[in-house]
C-alpha angles and dihedrals in degrees: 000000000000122000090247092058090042089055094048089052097048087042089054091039089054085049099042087041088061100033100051124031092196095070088055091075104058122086118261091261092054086039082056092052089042081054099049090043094055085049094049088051099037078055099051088041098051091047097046079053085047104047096049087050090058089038077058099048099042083045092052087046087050103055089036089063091043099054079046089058093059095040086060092055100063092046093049087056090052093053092042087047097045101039084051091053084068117091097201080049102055092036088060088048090051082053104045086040079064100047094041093054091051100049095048084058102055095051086053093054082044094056105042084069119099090241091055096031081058095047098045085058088040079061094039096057088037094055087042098057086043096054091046092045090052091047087054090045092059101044099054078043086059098041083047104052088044090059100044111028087225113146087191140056138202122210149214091259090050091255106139105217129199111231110234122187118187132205127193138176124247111190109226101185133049093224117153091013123133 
């Protein structure tokens, strides 16, 4: 046992010896294990509070981003409305909408080839390993960092890289939706 940890529990011995006659009266090895069992409580009860205090704030970021969600909406109306309202604007779209059309067209036509129907699998495996290679990444990232305790990684190369793991909602149900 540290120093640190020997001091808490005297500390907490000394407490619990002048707030509760009834621990006076066991020995010091049952006032050890009347110690241990306060900590243990004052933890879970400090994480619990700790951890409603985390499902709160998650809960507050996620309705903020949701009412700014619906602030963006009317906004990006105005700019499409105004920059529609523009007739050098909306002769360009017209324009692009063209270009773009027949652009679109000929890559089809491109890639309806064998050469280009080859090389669009070529891409497909390619993407596939990739995507494989960086879920395997993250996971030995993840076992790494876990083990260590490390938030960086050198590599083979030398780079020092910082470990990022990131966490994102799904929803899973369609509650409050209209």
């Amino acid at each position: 046992m540290d120093d640190q940890t020997k001091t808490t529990n005297q500390d907490l011995a000394e407490t619990a010896n002048t707030q509760d006659p009834q621990i006076n009266s066991y020995s010091s090895e049952d006032n050890s294990t009347q110690i241990n069992q306060v900590v243990d409580t004052k933890s879970a009860s400090s994480q619990f509070d700790y951890l409603q205090n985390l499902q709160s704030q998650i809960n507050i970021y996620l309705s903020r981003i949701e009412n700014l969600k619906q602030e963006i909406q009317p906004v990006k109306e105005m700019i499409d409305s105004y920059l529609s309202n523009d007739p050098l604007y909306a002769e360009l779209s017209v324009k692009a909408k063209e270009s773009t059309k027949e652009k679109s067209k000929r890559k089809k036509e491109l890639m309806s080839s064998p050469n280009g129907k080859a090389l669009n699998q070529k891409m497909e495996k390619i993407k596939e390993e990739q995507n494989e290679a960086n879920e395997m990444l993250s996971q030995l990232l993840s076992e790494y960092q876990k083990a260590t305790g490390a938030t960086v990684f050198e590599g083979a190369d030398g780079e020092i890289r910082q470990i990022v793991m990131i966490a994102k909602l799904i929803r899973k149900t369609n509650l409050n939706r209209d």
